[in-house]
C-alpha positions as CSV (number, residue, x, y, z in Angstrom):
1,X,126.4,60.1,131.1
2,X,126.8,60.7,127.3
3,X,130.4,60.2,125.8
4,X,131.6,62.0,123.0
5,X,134.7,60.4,121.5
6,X,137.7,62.2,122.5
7,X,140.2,61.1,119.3
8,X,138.3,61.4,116.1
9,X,140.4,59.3,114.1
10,X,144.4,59.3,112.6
11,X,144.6,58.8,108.9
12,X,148.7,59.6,107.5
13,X,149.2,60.1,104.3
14,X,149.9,56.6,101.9
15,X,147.7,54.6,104.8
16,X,146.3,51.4,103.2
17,X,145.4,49.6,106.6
18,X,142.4,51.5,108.9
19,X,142.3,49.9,112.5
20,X,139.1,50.2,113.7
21,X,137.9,50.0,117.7
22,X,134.7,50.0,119.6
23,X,135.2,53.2,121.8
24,X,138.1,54.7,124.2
25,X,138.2,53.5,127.5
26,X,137.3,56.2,130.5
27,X,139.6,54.9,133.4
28,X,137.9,57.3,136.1
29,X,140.0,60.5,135.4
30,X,140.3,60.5,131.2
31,X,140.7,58.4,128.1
32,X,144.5,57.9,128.2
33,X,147.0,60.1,126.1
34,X,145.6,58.1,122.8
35,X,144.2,55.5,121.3
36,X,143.6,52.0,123.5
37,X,145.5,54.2,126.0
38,X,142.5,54.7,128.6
39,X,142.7,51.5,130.9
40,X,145.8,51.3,131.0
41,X,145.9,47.6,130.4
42,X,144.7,46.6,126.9
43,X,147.7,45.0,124.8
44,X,147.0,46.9,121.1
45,X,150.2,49.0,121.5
46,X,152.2,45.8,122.9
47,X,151.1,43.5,120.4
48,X,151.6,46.5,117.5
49,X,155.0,46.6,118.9
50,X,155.6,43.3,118.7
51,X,154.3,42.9,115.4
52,X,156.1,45.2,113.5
53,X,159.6,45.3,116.1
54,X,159.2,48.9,116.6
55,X,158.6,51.0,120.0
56,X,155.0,51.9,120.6
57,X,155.0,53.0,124.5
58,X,154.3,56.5,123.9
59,X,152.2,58.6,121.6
60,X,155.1,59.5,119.7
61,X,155.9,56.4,119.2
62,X,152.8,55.1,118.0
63,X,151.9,57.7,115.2
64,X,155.8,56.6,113.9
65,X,154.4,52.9,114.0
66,X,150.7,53.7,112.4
67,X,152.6,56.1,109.8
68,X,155.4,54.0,108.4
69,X,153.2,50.9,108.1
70,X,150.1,52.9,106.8
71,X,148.0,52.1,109.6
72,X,145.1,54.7,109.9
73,X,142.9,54.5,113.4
74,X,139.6,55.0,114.4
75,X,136.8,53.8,116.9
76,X,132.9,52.8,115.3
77,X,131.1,54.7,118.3
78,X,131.2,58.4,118.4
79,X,129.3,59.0,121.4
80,X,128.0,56.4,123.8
81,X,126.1,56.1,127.4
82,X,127.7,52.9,129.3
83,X,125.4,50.9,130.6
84,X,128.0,49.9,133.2
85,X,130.9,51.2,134.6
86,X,133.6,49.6,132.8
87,X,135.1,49.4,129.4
88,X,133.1,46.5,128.2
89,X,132.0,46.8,124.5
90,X,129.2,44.9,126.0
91,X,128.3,47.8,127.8
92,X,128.1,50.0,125.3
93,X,125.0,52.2,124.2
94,X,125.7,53.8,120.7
95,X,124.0,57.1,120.2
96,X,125.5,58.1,117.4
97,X,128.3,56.4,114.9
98,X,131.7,58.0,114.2
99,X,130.6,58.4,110.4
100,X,133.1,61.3,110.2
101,X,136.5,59.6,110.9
102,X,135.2,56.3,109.3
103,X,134.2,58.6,106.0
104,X,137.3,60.4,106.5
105,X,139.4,57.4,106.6
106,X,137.8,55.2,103.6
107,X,138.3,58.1,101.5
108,X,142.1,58.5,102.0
109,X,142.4,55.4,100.0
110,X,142.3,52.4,102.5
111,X,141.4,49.5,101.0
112,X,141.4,47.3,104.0
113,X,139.3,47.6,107.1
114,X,140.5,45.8,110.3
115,X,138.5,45.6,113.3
116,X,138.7,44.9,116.8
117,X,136.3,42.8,117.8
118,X,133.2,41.3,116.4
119,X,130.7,43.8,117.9
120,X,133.0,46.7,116.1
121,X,132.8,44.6,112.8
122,X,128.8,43.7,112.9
123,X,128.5,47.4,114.0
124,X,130.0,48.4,110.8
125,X,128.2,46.0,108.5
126,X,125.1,47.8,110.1
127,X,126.2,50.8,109.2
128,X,128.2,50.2,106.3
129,X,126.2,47.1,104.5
130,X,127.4,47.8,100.8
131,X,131.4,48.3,102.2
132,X,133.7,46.3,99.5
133,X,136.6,46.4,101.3
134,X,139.1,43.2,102.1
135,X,138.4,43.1,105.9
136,X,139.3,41.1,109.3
137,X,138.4,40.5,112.2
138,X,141.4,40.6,115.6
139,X,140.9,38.7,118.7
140,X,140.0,41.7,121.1
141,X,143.1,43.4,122.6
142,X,141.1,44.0,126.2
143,X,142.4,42.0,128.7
144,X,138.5,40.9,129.0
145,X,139.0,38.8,126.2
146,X,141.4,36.5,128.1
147,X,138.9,33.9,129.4
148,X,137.5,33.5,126.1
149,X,140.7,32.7,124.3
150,X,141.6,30.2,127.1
151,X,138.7,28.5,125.9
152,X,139.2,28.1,122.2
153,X,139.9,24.9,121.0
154,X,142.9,26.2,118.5
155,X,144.7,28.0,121.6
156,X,144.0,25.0,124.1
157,X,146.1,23.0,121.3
158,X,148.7,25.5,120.6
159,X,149.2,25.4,123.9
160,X,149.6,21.5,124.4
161,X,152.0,21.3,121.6
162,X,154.3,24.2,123.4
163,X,153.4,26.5,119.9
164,X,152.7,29.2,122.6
165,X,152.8,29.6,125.9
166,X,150.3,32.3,127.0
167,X,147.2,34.2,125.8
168,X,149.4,37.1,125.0
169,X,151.4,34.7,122.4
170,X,148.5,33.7,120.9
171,X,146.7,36.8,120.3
172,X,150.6,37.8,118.9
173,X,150.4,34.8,116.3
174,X,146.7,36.3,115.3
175,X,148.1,39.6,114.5
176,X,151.2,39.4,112.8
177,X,148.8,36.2,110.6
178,X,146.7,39.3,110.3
179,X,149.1,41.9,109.6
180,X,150.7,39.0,107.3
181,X,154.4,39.9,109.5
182,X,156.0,36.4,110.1
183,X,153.2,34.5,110.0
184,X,153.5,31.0,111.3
């Protein structure tokens, strides 16, 4: 079945920061109420929250978050067959980029370009090759991604030495070090 991406993109006024996914995730009935809303279990809005020490449980919520700290959002993938049934980037078939919403949001005046996930930010470079834009790369927010942080030697030792205690904690010390909030 072809997807078509449901959000587009959100790009308030003064943002300097664009977030950019893969593609929402369908949990069966819809794509959630938002962005990284669809499964129901992905930690973007948690970690955001915890980032910046702000609410982000609701819609509401999280355009207040994304507009006072001039975060614009948008996925790489405008429509998309899934090879599988899940919400595995891995799984995703791109038909046809979200040029758009990117074009949209690099011409507000970003000048930085954060991505989800190394398939969203070698997807762009494909796209995108002559982009001059300060970018970085998260750990993935999808609780998929667990299992391959447990396995990363700079977690295992954060870990031994009590720095963190879980995969959630780390993957919070990765964003605020990205976000450049309270970095240890």
């Amino acid at each position: 079945m072809v997807e078509q991406h449901p959000f587009g993109h959100y790009s308030p006024v003064g943002a300097k920061t664009l977030i950019m996914g893969s593609f929402p995730c369908f949990n069966g009935e819809d794509y959630g109420s938002w962005f990284y809303g669809g499964s129901g279990k992905n930690f973007f809005w948690p970690l955001l929250s915890a980032v910046f020490q702000q609410p982000a449980s609701n819609r509401t919520q999280q355009e207040a978050l994304c507009d006072q700290h001039g975060l614009a959002l948008t996925d790489i993938a405008g429509q998309v067959i899934r090879t599988h049934n899940n919400c595995s980037d891995s799984n995703l078939h791109i038909l046809a980029i979200n040029s758009e919403s990117i074009e949209h949001c690099l011409s507000a005046g970003i000048d930085r370009i954060v991505f989800t996930s190394r398939f969203v930010w070698r997807t762009f470079l494909r796209h995108y090759p002559a982009n001059s834009l300060s970018t970085d790369v998260l750990i993935s927010p999808s609780p998929a991604a667990n299992r391959h942080i447990a396995c990363l030697p700079e977690y295992r030792q954060l870990l031994a030495s009590q720095e963190v205690s879980s995969v959630f904690e780390y993957r919070l010390l990765k964003y605020r070090q990205a976000f450049l909030v309270n970095p240890a």
